[in-house]
LUMKOL-647077 format. One record per residue (C-alpha): residue number from 1; z, x, y. Coordinates in Angstrom, 1 decimal, always signed. Each point is the difference from the previous one (the first is absolute). Layout:
BEGIN
n w u v
NUM Z X Y .
...
***
This chain:
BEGIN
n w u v
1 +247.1 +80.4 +169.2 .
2 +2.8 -0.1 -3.0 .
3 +0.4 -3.9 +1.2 .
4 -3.9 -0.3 -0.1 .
5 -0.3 +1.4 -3.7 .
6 +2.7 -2.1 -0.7 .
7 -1.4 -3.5 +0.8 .
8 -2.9 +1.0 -1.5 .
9 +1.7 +0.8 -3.0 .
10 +1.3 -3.4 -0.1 .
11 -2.5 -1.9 +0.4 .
12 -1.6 +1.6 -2.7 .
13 +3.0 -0.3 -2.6 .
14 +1.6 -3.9 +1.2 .
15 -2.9 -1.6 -1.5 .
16 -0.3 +2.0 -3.2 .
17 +4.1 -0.2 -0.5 .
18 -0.4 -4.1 +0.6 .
19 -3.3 +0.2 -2.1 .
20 +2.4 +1.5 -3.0 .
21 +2.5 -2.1 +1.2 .
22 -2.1 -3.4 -0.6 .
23 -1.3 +1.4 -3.8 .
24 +3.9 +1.3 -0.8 .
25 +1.0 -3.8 +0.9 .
26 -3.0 -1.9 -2.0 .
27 +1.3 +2.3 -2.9 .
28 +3.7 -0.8 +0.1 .
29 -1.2 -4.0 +0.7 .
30 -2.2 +0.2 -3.8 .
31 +2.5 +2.2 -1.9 .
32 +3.5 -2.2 +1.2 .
33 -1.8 -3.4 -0.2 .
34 -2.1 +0.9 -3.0 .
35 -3.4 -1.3 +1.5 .
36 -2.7 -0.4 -2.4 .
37 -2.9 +2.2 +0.1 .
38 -2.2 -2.2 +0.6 .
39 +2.2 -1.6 +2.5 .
40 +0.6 +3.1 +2.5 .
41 -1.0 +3.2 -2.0 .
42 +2.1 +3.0 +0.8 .
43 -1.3 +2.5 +2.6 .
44 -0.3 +2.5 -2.9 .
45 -2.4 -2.4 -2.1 .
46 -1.9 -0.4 +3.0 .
47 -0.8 +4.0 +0.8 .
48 -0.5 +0.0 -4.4 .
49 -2.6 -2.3 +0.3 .
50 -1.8 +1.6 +3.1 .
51 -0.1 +3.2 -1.7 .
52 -1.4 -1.8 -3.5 .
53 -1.8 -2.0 +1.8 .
54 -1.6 +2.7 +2.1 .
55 -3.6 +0.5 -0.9 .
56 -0.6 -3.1 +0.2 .
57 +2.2 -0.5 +3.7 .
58 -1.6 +3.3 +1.4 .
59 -3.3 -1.3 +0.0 .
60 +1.1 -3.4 +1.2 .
61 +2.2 +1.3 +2.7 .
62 -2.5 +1.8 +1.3 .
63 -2.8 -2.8 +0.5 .
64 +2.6 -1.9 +1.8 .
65 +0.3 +3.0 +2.3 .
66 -3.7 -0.1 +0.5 .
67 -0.1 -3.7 +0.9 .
68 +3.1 +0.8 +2.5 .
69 -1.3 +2.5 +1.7 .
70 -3.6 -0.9 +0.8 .
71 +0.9 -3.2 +0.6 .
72 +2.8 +1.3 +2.6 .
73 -2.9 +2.1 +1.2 .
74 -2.6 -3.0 +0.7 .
75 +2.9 -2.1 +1.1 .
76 +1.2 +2.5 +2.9 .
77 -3.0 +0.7 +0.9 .
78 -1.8 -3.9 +0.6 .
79 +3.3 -1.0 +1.4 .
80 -0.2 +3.1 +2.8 .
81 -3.4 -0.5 +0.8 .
82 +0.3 -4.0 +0.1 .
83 +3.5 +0.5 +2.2 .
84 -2.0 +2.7 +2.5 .
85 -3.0 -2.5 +0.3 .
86 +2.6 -3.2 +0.5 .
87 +1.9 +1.9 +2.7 .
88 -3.1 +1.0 +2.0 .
89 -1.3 -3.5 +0.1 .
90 +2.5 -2.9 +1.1 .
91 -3.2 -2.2 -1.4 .
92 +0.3 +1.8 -3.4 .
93 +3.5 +0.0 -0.1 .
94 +0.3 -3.9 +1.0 .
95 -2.7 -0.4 -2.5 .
96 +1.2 +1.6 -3.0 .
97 +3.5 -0.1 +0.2 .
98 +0.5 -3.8 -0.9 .
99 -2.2 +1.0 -3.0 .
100 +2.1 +2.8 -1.1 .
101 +3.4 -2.2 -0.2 .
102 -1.8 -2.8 -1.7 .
103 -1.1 +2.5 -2.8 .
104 +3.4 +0.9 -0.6 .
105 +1.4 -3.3 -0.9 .
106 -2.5 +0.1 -2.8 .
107 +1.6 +1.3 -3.6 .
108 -1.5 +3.6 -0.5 .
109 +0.2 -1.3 -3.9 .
110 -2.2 -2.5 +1.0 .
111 -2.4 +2.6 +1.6 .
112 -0.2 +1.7 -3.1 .
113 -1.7 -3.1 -2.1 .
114 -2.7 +0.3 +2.2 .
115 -0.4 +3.6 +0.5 .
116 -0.4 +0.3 -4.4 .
117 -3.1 -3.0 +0.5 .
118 -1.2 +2.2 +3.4 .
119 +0.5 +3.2 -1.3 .
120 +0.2 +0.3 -3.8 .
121 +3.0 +1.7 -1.8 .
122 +0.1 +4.1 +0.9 .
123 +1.7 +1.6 +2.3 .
124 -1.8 -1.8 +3.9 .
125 +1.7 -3.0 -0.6 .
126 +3.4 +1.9 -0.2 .
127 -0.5 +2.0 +2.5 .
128 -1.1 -2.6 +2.3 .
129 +3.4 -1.7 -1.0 .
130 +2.1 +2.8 +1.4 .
131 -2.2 +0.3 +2.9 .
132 +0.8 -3.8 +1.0 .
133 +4.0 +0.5 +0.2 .
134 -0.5 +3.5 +2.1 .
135 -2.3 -1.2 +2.0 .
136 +2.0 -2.9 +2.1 .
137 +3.1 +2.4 +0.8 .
138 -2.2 +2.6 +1.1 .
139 -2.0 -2.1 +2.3 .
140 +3.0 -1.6 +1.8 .
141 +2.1 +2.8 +0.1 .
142 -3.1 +2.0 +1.3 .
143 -1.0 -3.1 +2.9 .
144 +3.9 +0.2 +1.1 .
145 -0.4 +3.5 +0.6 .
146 -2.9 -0.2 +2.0 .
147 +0.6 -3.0 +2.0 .
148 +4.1 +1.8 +1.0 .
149 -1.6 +3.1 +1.3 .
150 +1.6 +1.1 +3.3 .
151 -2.1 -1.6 +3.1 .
152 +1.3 +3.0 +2.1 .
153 -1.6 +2.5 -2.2 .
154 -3.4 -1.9 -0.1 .
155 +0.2 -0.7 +3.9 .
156 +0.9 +3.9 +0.3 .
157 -3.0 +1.2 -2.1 .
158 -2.6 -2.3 +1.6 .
159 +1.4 +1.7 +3.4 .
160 -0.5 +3.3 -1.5 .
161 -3.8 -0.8 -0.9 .
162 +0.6 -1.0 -4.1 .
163 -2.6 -2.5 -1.3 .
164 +0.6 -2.7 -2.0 .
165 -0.7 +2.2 -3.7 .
166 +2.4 +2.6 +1.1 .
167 +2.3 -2.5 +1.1 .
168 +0.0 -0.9 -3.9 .
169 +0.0 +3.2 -1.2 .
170 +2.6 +1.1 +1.7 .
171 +2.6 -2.6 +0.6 .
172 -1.1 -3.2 -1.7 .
173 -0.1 +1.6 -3.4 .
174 +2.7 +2.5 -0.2 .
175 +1.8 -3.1 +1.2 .
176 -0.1 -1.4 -3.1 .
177 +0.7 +2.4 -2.0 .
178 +3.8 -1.5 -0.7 .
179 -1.1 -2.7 -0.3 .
180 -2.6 +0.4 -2.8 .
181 +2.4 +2.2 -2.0 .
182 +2.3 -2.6 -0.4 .
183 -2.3 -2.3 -1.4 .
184 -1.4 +2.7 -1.9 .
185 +3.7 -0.1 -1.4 .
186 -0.1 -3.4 -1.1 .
187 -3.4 +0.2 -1.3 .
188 +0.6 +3.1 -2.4 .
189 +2.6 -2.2 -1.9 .
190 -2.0 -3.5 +0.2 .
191 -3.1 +1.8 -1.1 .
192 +1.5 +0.6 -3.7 .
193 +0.6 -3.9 -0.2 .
194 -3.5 -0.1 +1.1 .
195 -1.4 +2.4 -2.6 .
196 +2.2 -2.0 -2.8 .
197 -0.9 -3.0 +1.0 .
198 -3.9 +0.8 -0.4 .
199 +0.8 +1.3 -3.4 .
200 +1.1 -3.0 -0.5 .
201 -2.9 -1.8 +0.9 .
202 -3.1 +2.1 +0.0 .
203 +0.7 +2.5 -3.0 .
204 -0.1 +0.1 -3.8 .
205 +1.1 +3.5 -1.0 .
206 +1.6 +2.0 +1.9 .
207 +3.0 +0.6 +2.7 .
208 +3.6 -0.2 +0.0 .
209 -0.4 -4.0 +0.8 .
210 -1.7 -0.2 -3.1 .
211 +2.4 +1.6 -2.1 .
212 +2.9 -1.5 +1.6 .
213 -1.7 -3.7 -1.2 .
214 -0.9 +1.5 -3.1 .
215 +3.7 +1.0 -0.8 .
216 +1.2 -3.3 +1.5 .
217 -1.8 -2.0 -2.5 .
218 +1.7 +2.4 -2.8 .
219 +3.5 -0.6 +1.4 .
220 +0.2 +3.3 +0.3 .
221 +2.2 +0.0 +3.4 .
222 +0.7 +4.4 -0.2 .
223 -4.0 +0.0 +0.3 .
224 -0.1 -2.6 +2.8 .
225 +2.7 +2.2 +1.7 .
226 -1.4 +3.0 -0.4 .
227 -3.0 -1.3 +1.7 .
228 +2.0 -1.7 +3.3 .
229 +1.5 +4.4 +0.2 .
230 -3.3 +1.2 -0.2 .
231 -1.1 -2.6 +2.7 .
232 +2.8 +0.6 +1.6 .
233 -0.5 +3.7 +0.3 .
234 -3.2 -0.5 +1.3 .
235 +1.1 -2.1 +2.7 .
236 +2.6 +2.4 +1.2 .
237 -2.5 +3.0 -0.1 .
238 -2.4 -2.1 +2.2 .
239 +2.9 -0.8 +2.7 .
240 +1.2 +3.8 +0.1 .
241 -3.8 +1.3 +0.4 .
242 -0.5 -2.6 +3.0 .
243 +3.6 +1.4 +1.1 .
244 -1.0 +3.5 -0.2 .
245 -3.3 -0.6 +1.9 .
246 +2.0 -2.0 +2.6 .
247 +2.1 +2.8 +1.1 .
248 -3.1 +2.4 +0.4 .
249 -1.6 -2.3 +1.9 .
250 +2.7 -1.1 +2.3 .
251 +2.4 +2.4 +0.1 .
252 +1.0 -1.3 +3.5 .
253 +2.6 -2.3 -1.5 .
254 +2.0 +2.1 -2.1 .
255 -0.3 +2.9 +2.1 .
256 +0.5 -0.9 +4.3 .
257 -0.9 +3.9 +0.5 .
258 -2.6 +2.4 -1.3 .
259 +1.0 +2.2 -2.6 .
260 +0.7 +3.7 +0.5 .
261 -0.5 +2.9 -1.9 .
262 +3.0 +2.6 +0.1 .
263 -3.0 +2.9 -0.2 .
264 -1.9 -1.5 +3.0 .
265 +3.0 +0.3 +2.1 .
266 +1.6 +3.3 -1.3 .
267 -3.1 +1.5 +0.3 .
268 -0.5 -0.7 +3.7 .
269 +2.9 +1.5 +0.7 .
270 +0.2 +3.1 -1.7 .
271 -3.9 +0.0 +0.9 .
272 +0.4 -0.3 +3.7 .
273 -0.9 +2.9 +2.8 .
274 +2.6 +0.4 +2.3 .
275 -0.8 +0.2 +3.4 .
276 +0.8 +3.5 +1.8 .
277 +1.9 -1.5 +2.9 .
278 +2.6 -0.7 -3.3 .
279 -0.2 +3.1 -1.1 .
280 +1.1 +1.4 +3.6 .
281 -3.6 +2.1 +0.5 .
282 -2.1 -0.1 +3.1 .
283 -3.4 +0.1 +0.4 .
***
């Protein structure tokens, strides 16, 4: 248990030691090479101009949290259904799959030109942005779960009387359960680029990709910096949520047996009748 709490322990402090680690380092490089501010600002300037820059940062921040997370949500959620569909039908799946790779060698930038004449500036066009780089890791990760499901457990629940639904329900899905989360992974980090990069093109006030191009055209690198940590710091939340849900929804592959309870057990023993044939009586 002690070398349980331990790991834990570290992999909770390593990161934030080499996170201190990596702004102790860009410190030391500005303060012995004498970088200009506006070169490489100082890790100090940066958190100073977050916190006087903050009323106008918390309201940004949190629109680009908004664009991430519904368009994560619509994302997942067309690329599941789309993936289920594709690996039910081999005429679906031959169908759309072609399609789906073609799509991807298109610029998303590009995309977004057409979205603003489609969809107007606001917040669809953004959203439909981050939707379009969850959606193709979802879908393929999804399809190669479904279509690496173990024949012997599909031939052994036909024999047992399953239909094709419970089939699904019951192997095909939870099958891609690893799957999905790792793609879910990748997608919580790609979908800030996505919610930036429809600031970029379909927004006029508003969000942190705003602000960072506003500060940009100022030279005003601390501001631009201060945006990429907030951006960053979003990212990072996204991954660890997705984390967290992963190991609650497999805990199969952290944890080979089920867990325990130290009550559960004591209590069954002290609990337990013992027979009379122990005790030495006779009926």
């Amino acid at each position: 248990m002690t070398r349980v709490r331990l790991r834990g322990s570290l992999q909770i402090l390593l990161p934030l030691l080499l996170t201190a680690a990596v702004f102790g380092i860009w410190d030391l490089v500005v303060r012995v090479f004498d970088i200009q501010p506006y070169v490489l600002p100082a890790p100090r300037a940066v958190f100073s101009q977050i916190g006087t820059d903050w009323d106008v940062l918390q309201p940004a921040m949190f629109q680009t949290i908004e664009e991430f997370v519904i368009g994560f949500a619509v994302g997942v959620a067309c690329g599941f259904v789309l993936a289920v569909a594709m690996g039910q039908s081999r005429i679906l799946q031959r169908g759309l799959y072609p399609l789906l790779i073609a799509s991807q060698a298109v610029p998303i930038i590009a995309i977004a030109a057409a979205l603003v004449i489609w969809l107007g500036f606001g917040l669809t066009p953004k959203i439909v942005i981050v939707a379009l780089i969850v959606f193709f890791p979802v879908v393929v990760n999804v399809l190669d779960g479904l279509t690496n499901v173990d024949r012997d457990a599909i031939a052994l629940a036909r024999a047992m009387g399953a239909n094709d639904f419970r089939i699904l329900l019951h192997i095909r899905l939870p099958a891609t359960l690893t799957p999905l989360f790792s793609a879910l992974k990748l997608a919580a980090t790609f979908s800030v680029t996505g919610a930036v990069l429809g600031e970029w093109s379909a927004s006029t006030t508003g969000g942190l990709g705003v602000y960072l191009l506003e500060q940009n055209s100022r030279l005003n690198t601390a501001g631009v910096f201060a945006a990429i940590l907030l951006l960053s710091a979003i990212g990072i939340v996204g991954f660890l949520l997705v984390a967290g849900a992963e190991q609650l929804a497999t805990p199969w592959r952290t944890r080979p047996t089920p867990r325990r309870l130290p009550f559960r057990r004591s209590r069954g023993v002290r609990g337990r009748a013992v027979p009379a044939s122990i005790k030495g009586g006779s009926s």
